[in-house]
C-alpha positions as CSV (number, residue, x, y, z in Angstrom):
1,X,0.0,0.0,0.0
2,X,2.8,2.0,0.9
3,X,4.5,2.0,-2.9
4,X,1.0,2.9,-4.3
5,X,1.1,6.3,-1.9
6,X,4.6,6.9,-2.8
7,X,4.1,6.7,-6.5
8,X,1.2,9.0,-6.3
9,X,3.0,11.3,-4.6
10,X,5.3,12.3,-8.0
11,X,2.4,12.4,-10.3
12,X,0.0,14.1,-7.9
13,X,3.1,16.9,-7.5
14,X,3.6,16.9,-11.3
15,X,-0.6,17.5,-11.9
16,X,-0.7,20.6,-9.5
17,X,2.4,21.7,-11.2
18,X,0.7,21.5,-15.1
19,X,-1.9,23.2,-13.4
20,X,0.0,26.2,-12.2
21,X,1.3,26.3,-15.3
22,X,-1.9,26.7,-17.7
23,X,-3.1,29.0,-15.0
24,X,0.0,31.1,-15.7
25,X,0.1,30.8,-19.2
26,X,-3.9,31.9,-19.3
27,X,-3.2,34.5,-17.3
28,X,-0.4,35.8,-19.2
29,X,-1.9,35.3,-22.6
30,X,-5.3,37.5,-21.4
31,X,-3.0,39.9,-20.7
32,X,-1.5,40.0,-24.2
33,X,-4.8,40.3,-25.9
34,X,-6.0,42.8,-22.8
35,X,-2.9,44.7,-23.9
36,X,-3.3,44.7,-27.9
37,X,-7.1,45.6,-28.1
38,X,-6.6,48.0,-25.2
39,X,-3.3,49.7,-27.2
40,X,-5.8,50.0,-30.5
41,X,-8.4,51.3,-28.8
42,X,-5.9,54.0,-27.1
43,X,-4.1,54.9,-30.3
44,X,-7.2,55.0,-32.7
45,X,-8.8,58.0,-29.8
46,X,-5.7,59.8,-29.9
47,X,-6.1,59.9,-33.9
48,X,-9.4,60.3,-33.8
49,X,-9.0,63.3,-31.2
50,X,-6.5,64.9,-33.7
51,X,-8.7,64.4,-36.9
52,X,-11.8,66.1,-35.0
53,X,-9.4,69.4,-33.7
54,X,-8.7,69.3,-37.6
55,X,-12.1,68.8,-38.6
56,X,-13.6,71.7,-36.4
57,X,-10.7,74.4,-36.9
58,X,-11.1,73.5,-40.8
59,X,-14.8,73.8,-40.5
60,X,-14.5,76.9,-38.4
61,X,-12.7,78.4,-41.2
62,X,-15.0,77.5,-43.9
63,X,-17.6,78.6,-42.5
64,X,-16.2,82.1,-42.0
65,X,-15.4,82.1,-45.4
66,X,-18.4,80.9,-46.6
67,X,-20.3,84.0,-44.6
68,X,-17.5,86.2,-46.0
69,X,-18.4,85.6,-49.5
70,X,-22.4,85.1,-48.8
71,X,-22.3,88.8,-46.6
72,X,-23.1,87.6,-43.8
73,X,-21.1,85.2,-40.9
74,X,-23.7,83.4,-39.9
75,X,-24.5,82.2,-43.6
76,X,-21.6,80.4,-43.8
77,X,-22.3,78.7,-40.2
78,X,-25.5,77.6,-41.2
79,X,-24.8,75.7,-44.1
80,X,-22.2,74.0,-42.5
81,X,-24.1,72.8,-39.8
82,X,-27.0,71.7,-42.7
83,X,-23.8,69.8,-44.2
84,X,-23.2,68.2,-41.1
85,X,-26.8,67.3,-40.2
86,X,-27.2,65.2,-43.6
87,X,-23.5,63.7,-42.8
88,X,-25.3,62.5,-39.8
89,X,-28.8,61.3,-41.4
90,X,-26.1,59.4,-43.3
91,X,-24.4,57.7,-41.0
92,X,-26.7,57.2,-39.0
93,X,-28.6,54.9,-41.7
94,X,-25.1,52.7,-41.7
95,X,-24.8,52.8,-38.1
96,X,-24.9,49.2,-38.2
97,X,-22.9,48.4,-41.1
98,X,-19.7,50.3,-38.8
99,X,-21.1,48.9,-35.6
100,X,-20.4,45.5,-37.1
101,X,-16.9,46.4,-38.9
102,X,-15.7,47.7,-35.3
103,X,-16.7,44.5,-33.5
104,X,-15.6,42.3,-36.0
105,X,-12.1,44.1,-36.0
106,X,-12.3,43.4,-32.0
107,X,-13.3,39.9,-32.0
108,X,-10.5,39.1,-34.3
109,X,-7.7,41.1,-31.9
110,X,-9.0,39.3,-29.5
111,X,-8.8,35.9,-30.8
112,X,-5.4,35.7,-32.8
């Protein structure tokens, strides 16, 4: 009985040592993926950030141009923001069509 205990023993310390191991490997490849989509996610704000400063000083500046030519400021202003309004009708119709790009483009970060 004794030799049956004693050859356990090995094996039993081997199991709880593969065990350890995939915990530590799990743990360590969440926190690649954690890492990679969390990285994208940081670096596409700081673009997008940038692009919308561009957006709204170019904008600002077209529209003062625009009321330049038309006489009057607020001309200018208000065609912009019509632009803008259909630019959002737009997208809002393919809301979906980017909502399911962006998760798409998640899912696969995550998973490779």
């Amino acid at each position: 009985m004794e030799t049956t205990t004693s050859s356990l023993e090995p094996l039993l310390e081997r199991v709880e040592e593969y065990g350890k191991t995939t915990l530590e490997l799990f743990k360590l490849k969440s926190l690649d993926k954690t890492a990679t989509v969390a990285s994208a996610f940081i670096s596409r704000l700081v673009l997008t950030g940038v692009i919308i400063l561009f957006v709204f000083t170019l904008t600002a500046a077209a529209a003062l141009w625009l009321g330049d030519e038309l006489g009057k400021n607020y001309y200018g202003f208000l065609i912009l923001g019509a632009f803008y309004g259909l630019v959002g009708i737009v997208l809002s119709f393919i809301h979906p069509f980017i909502k399911k790009r962006v998760t798409n483009s998640i899912i696969k970060q995550v998973l490779n």
